[in-house]
Structures are given as structure tokens and as C-alpha cells.
Backbone as a chain_set.jsonl record, in Angstrom:
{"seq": "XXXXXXXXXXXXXXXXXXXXXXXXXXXXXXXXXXXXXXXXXXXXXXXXXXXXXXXXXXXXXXXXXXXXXXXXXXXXXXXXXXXXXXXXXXXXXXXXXXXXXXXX", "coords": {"N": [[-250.406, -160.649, 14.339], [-247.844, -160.613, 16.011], [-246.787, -162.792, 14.016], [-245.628, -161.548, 12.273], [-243.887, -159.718, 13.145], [-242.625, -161.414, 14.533], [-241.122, -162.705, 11.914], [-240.039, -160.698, 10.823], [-238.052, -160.299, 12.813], [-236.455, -162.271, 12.311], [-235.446, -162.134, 10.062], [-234.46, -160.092, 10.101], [-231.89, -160.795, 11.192], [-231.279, -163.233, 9.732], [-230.27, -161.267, 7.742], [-228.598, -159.418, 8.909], [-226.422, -161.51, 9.759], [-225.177, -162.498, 7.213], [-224.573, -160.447, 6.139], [-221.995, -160.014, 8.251], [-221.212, -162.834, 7.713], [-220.169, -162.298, 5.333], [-218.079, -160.664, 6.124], [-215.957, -161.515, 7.719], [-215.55, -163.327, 6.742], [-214.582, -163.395, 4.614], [-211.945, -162.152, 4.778], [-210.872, -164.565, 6.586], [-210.396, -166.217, 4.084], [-208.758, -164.929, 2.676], [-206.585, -164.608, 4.199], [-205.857, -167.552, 5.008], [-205.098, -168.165, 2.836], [-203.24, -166.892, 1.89], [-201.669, -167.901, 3.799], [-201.146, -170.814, 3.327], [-199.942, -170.7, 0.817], [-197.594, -169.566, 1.737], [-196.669, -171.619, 2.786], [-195.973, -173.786, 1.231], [-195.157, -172.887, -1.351], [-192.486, -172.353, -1.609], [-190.951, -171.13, -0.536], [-189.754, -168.368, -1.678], [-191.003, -166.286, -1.52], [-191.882, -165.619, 1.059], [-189.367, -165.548, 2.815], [-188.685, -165.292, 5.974], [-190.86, -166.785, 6.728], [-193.155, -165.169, 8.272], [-195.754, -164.515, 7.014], [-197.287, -166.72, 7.048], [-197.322, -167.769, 9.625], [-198.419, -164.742, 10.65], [-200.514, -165.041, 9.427], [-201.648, -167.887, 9.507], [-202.397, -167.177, 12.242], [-204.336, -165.105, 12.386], [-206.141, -165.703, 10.874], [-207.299, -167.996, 12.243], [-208.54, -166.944, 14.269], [-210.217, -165.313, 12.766], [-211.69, -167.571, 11.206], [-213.234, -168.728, 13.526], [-215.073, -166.656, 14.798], [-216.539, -166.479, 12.028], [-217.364, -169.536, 11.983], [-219.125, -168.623, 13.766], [-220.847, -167.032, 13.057], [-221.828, -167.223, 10.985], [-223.893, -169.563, 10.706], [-226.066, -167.635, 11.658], [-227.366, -167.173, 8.941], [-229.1, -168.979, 8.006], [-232.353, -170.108, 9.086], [-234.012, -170.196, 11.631], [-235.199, -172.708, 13.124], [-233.432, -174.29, 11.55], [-231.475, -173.741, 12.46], [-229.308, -174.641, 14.783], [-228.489, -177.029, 13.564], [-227.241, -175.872, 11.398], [-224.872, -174.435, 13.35], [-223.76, -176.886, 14.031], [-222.29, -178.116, 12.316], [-221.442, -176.37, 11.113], [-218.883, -175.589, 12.712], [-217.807, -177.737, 12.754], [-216.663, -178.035, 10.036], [-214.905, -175.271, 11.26], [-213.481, -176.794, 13.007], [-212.09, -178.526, 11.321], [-210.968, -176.851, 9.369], [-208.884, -175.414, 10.892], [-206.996, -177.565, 12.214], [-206.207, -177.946, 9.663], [-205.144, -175.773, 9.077], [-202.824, -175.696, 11.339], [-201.464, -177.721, 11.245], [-199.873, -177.144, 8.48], [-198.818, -174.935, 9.48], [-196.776, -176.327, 12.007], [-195.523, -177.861, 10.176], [-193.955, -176.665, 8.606]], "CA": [[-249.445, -159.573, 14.418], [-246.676, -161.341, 16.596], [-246.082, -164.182, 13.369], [-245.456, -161.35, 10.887], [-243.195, -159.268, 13.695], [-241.486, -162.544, 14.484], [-240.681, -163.079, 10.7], [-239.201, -159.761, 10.278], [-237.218, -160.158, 13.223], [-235.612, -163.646, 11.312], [-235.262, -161.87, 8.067], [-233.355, -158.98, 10.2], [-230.986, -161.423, 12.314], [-230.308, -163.116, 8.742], [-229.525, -160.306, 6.827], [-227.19, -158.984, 9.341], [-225.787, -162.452, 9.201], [-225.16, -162.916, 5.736], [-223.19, -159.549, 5.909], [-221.156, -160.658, 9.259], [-220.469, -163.822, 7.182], [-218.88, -162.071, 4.472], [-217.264, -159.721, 6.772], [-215.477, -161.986, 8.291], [-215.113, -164.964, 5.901], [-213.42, -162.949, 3.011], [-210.54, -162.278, 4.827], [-210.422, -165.888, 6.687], [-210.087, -167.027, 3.273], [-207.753, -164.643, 2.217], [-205.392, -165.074, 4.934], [-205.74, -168.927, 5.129], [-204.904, -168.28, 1.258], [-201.894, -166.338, 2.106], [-200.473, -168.956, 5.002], [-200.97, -171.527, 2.648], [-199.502, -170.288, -0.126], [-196.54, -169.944, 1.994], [-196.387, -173.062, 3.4], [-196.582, -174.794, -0.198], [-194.627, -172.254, -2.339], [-190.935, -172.893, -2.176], [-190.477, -170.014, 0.143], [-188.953, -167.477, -1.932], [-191.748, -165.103, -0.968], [-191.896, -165.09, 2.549], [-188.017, -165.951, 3.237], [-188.569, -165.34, 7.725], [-192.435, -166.824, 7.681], [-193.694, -164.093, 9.095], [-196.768, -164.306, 6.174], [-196.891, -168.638, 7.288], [-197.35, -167.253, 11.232], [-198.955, -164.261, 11.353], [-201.782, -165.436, 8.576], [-202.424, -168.475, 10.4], [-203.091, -166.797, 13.83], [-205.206, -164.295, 12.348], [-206.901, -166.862, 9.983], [-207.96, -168.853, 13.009], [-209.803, -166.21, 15.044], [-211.536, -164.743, 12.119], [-212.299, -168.089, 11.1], [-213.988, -168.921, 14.891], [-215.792, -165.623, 14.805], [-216.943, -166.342, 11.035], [-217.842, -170.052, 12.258], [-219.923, -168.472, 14.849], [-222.36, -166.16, 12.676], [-222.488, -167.745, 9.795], [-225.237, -170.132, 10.465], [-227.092, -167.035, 11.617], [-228.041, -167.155, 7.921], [-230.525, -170.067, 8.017], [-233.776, -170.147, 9.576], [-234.325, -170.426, 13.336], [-235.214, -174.429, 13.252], [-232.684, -174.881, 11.386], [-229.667, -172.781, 12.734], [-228.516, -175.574, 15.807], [-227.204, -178.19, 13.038], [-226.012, -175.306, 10.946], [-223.474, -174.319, 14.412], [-222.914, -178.213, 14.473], [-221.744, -178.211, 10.838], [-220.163, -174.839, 11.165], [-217.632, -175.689, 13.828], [-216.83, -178.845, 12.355], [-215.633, -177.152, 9.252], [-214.225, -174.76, 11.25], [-212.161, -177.614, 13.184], [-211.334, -179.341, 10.167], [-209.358, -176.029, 8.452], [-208.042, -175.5, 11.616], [-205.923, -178.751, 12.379], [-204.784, -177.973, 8.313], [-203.893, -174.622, 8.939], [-201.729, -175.497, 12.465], [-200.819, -178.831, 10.82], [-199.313, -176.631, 7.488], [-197.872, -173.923, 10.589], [-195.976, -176.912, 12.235], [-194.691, -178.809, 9.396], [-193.475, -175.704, 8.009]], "C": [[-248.072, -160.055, 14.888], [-246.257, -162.646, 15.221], [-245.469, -163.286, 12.457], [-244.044, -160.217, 11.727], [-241.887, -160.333, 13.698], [-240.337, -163.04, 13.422], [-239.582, -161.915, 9.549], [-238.034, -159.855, 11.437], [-236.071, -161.305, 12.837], [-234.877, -162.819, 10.446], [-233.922, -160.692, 8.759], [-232.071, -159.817, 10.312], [-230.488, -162.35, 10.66], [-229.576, -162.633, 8.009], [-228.097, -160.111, 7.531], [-225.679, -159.877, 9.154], [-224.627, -162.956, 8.24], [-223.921, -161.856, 5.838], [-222.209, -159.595, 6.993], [-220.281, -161.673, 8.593], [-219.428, -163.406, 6.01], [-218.07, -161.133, 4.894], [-216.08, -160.796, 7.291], [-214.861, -163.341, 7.673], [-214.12, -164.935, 4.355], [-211.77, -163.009, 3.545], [-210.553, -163.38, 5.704], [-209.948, -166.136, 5.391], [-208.971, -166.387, 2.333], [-206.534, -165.147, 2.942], [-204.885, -166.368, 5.27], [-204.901, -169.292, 3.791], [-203.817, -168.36, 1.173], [-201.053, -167.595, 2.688], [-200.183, -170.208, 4.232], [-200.148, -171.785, 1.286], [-198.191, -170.091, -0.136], [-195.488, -170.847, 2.359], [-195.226, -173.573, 2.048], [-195.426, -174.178, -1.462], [-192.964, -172.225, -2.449], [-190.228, -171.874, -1.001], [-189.826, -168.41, 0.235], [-189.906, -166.115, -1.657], [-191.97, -164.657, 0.115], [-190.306, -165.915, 3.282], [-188.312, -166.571, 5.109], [-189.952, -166.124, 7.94], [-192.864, -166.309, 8.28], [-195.476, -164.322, 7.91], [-197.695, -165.82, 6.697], [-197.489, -167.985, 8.993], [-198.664, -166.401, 11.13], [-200.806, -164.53, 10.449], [-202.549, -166.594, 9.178], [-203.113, -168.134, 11.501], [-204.103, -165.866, 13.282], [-206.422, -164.828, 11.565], [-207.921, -167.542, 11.051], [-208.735, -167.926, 13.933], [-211.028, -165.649, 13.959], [-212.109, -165.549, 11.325], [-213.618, -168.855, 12.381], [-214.909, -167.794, 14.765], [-216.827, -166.169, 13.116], [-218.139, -168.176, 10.973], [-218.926, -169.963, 13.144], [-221.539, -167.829, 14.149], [-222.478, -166.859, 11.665], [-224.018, -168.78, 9.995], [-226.246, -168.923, 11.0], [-227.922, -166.718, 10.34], [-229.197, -167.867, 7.595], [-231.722, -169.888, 9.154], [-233.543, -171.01, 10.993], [-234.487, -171.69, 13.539], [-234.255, -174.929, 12.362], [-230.872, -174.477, 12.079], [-228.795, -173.767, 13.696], [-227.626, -176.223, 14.794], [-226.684, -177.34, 12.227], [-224.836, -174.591, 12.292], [-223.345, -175.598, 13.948], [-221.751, -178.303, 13.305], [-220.858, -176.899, 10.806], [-218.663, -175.168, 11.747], [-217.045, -176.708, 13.426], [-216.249, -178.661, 10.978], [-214.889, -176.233, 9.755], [-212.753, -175.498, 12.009], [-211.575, -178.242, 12.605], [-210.157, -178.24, 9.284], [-208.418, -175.649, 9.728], [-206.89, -175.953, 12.449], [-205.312, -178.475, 11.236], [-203.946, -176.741, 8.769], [-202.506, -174.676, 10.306], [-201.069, -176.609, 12.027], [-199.977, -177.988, 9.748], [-198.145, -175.79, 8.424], [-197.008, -174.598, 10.896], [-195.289, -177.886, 11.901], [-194.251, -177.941, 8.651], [-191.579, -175.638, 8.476]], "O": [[-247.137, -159.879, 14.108], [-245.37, -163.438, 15.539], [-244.702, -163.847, 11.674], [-243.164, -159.882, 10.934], [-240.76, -160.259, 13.207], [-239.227, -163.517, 13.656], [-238.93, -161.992, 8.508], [-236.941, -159.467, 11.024], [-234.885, -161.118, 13.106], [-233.676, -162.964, 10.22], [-232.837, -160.462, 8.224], [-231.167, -159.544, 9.523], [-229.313, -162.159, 10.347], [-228.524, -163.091, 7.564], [-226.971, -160.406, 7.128], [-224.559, -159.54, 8.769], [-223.581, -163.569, 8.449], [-222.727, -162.124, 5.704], [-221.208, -159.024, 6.56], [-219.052, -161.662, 8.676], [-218.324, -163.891, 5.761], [-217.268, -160.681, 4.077], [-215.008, -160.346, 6.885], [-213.976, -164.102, 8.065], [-213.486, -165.661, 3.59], [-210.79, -163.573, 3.06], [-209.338, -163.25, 5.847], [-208.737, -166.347, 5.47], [-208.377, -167.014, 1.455], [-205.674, -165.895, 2.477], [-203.754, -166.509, 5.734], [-204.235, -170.313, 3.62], [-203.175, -169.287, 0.678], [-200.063, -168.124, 2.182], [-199.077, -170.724, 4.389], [-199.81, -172.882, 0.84], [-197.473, -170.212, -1.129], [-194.26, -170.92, 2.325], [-193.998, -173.649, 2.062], [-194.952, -174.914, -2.328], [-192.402, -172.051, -3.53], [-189.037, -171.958, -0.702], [-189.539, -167.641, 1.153], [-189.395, -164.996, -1.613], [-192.242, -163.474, 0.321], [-190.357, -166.761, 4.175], [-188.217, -167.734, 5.499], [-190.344, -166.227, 9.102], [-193.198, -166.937, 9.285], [-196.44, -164.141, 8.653], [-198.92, -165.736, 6.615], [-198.713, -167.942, 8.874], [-199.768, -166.887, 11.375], [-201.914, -164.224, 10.888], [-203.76, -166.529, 9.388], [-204.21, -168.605, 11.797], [-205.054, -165.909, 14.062], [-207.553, -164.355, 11.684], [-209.126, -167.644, 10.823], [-209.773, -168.438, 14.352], [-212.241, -165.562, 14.15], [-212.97, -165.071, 10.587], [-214.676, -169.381, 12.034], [-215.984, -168.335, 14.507], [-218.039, -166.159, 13.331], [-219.191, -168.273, 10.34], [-219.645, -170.935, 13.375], [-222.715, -168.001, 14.47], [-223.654, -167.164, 11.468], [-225.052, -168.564, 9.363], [-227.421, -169.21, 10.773], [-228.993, -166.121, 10.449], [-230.153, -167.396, 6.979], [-231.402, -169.306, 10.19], [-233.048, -172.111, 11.231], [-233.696, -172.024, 14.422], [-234.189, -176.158, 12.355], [-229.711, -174.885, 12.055], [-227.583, -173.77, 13.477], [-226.399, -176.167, 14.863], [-225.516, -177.64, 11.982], [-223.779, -174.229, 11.776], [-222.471, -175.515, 13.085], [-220.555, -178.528, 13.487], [-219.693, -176.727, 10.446], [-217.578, -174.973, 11.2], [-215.833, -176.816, 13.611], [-215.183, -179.254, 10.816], [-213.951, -175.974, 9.001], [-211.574, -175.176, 11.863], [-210.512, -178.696, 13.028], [-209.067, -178.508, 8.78], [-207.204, -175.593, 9.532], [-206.099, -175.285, 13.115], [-204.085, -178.576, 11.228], [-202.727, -176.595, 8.854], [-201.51, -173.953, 10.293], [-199.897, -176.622, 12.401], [-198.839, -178.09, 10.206], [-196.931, -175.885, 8.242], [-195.952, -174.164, 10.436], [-194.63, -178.647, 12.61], [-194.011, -178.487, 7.574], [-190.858, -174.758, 8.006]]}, "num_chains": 1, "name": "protein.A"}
């Protein structure tokens, strides 16, 4: 009784997961989209960087938050090295996107 309880409480804690991850990972990747886009684009669209600014800062929390649940998608023995792997993608777009912010 407790292996088949246990297995629904997985299946819940991924699901929720899964929809956390795309809650949270659509617009990271929009707004990373955006800041980038301004960086890169010649400027005639965001003249003041205000799109370059406030896309990065909001990029980087709801990529930390989105690095955080996402491995709740994988399976309980495996979920530790998905955080390890999580965070180190999420510190790898995060040096581009403050590296793109302050060479802007």
C-alpha cells in the first residue's frame, strides 16, 4: 500500500513540476529573448534600454525560480544531479545575460 501511495505522491510532485516549469520558463525565455534582442539589434527599438534592463532583471529571477523546480520533473533518485545540472545552466545564461547587460 505505502509503494503505490509513494508513487502517486512522485507522479503528483512531477506533474505539478512540469507545469511550474513551464510557468516560469516561458517567460524566462521570452524575456531573455527580449534583452537579447536588444542588446544585438542595432538599437532602434529600444532607443533608452529600458527593454535591455528591465528584461534582464526579470529574466534572472524567473530564471532562478524556473532553475529551482524544474528538476522536480524527474524521478526522486534522480532529481539531486538534475538541481546540479539545473543551476549550472542557470549560471551559464546568467553571466550571458549580465555579460550582454554590461557590454551594452
Amino acid at each position: 500500500m505505502q509503494v503505490q501511495g509513494a508513487a502517486t505522491g512522485d507522479r503528483v510532485i512531477r506533474v505539478v513540476g512540469a507545469v511550474l516549469s513551464v510557468g516560469f520558463g516561458v517567460p524566462f525565455l521570452l524575456l531573455s529573448g527580449m534583452a537579447l534582442s536588444s542588446r544585438f539589434s542595432g538599437g532602434s527599438g529600444d532607443p533608452h534600454g529600458y527593454v535591455l534592463i528591465f528584461g534582464t532583471v526579470l529574466a534572472l529571477g524567473l530564471g532562478l525560480l524556473a532553475a529551482v523546480v524544474v528538476p522536480l520533473i524527474f524521478r526522486s533518485s534522480r532529481r539531486s544531479a538534475a538541481y546540479g545540472w539545473s543551476m549550472l545552466v542557470y549560471v551559464l545564461a546568467a553571466i550571458g545575460l549580465i555579460a550582454a547587460l554590461l557590454t551594452a
